[in-house]
C-alpha positions in Angstrom: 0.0 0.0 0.0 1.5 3.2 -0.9 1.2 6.3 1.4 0.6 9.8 -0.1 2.2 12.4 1.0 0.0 15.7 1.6 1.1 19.2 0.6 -0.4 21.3 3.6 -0.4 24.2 0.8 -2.4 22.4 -1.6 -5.8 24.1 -1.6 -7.4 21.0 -2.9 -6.5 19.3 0.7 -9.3 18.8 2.2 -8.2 20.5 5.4 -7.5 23.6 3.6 -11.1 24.2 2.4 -12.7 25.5 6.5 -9.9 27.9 6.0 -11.8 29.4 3.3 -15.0 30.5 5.4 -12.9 32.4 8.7 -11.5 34.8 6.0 -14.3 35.2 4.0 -16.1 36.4 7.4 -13.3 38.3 8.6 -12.1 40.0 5.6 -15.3 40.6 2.7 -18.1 41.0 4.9 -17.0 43.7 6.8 -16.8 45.5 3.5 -19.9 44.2 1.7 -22.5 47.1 3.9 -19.9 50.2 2.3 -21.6 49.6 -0.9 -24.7 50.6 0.2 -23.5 53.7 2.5 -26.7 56.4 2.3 -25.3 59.7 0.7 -25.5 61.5 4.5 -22.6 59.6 5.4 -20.1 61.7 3.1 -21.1 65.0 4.8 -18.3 66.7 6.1 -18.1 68.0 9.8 -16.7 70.8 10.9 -14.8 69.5 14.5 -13.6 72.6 15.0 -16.8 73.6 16.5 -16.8 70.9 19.1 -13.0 70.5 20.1 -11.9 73.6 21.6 -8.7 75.0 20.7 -5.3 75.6 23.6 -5.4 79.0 22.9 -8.9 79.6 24.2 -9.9 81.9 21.0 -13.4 81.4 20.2 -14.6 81.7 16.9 
């Protein structure tokens, strides 16, 4: 009987494929809900407003 050696980075090994799902999770899905970002997401904030400034000038 001849034993086959495995290449652990052959994708077609069998325990390579759960590997698959972890990154999927991890790495597309938090991307997939910024392709559907409403328009009032882009507006721009002026922080000045909020954080005050060391010199203690007001605007």
């Amino acid at each position: 009987m001849e034993v086959k050696t495995l290449n652990p980075r052959d994708c077609s090994h069998p325990t390579a494929q759960p590997h698959v799902y972890p990154i999927y999770f991890l790495i597309v899905l938090p991307f997939k809900p910024l392709r559907a970002v409403p328009p009032g997401a882009f507006t721009d904030v002026n922080w000045s407003i909020y954080i005050p400034h060391p010199s203690g000038k007001t605007a």
